[in-house]
C-alpha positions as CSV (number, residue, x, y, z in Angstrom):
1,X,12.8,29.6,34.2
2,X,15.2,28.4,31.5
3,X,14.8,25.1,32.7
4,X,11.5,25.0,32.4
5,X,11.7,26.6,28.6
6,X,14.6,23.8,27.6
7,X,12.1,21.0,29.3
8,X,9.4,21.9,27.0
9,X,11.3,22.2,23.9
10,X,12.1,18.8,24.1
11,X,9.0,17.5,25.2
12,X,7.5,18.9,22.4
13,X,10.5,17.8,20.1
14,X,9.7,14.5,21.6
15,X,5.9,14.4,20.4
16,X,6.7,16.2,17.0
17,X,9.2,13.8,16.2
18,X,6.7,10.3,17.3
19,X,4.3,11.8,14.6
20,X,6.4,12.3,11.8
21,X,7.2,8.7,11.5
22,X,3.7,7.3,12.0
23,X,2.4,4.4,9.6
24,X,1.4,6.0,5.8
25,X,-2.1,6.9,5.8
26,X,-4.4,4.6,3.6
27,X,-5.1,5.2,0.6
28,X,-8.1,4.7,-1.9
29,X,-6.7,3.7,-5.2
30,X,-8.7,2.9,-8.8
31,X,-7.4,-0.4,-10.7
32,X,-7.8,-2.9,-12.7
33,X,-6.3,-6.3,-11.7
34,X,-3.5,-8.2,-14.0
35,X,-2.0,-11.5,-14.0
36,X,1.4,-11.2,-13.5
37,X,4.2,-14.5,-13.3
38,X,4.0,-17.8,-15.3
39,X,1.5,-20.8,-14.1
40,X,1.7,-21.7,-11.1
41,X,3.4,-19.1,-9.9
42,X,0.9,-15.9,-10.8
43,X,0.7,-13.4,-8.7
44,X,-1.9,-10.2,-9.1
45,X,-1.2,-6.9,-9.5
46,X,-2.7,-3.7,-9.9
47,X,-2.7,-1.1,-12.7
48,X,-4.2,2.6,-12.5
49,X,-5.6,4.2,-14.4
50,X,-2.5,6.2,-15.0
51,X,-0.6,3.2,-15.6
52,X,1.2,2.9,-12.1
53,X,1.8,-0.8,-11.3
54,X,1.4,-2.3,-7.7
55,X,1.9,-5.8,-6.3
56,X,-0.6,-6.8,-4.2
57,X,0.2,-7.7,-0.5
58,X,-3.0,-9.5,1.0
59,X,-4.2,-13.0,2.6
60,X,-5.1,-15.6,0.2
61,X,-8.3,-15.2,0.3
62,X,-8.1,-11.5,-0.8
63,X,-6.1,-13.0,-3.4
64,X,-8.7,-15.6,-4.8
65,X,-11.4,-12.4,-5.1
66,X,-9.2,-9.9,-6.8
67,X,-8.3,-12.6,-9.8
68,X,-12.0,-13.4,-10.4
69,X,-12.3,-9.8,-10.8
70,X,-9.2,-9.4,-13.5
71,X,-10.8,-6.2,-16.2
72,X,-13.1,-5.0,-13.9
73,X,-12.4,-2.0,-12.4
74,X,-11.8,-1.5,-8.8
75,X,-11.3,0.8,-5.8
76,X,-8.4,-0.4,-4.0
77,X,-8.0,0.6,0.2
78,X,-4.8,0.2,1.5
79,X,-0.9,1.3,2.2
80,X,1.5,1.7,-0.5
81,X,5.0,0.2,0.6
82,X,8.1,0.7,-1.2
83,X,9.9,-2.4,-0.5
84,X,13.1,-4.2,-1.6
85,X,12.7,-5.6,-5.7
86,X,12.2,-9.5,-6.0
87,X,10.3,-12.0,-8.3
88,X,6.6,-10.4,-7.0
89,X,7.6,-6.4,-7.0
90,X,6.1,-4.1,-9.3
91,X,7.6,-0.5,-10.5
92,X,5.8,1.3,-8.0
93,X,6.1,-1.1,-5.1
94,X,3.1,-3.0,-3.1
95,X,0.0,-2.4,-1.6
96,X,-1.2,-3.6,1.3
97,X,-5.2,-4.1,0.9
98,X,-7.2,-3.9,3.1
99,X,-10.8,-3.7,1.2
100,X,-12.0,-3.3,-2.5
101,X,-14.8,-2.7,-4.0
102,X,-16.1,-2.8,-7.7
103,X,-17.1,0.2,-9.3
């Protein structure tokens, strides 16, 4: 019977622990788009409302859209990533986006 009780326990341990360090859930962030490095090298980022600041991580395309959109604001979708600091991080770190809209 105890073997049965210690089986379970880590079983369940086993499960518990798979879920805790699952992917960050998206997120839905509004933002206005800003210019950031020096010609040719600009890079966007993203500024809320309450003045957090974001790189954004995204294909080109995605890219192209959000600077013809710079002062317009926008709901950002995506996952927030705190990664290493280099020429193209922001205080807050990066967001992966995966849609926007304009509101």
């Amino acid at each position: 019977m105890n073997k049965r009780i210690l089986i379970f326990l880590i079983f369940l341990f086993s499960v518990t622990s798979i879920f805790c360090y699952s992917k960050n859930p998206a997120v839905k962030i509004n933002a206005y788009v800003v210019s950031y490095g020096n010609v040719p090298f600009t890079f966007p980022g993203l500024v809320t409302i309450d003045n957090k600041k974001y790189a954004v991580i995204a294909n080109e395309k995605i890219k192209k859209e959000l600077f013809g959109n710079i002062g317009f604001l926008l709901e950002i979708e995506g996952y927030i990533v705190h990664n290493e600091k280099d020429i193209t991080s922001l205080d807050d770190g990066s967001i992966i986006v995966i849609g926007w809209k304009k509101i």
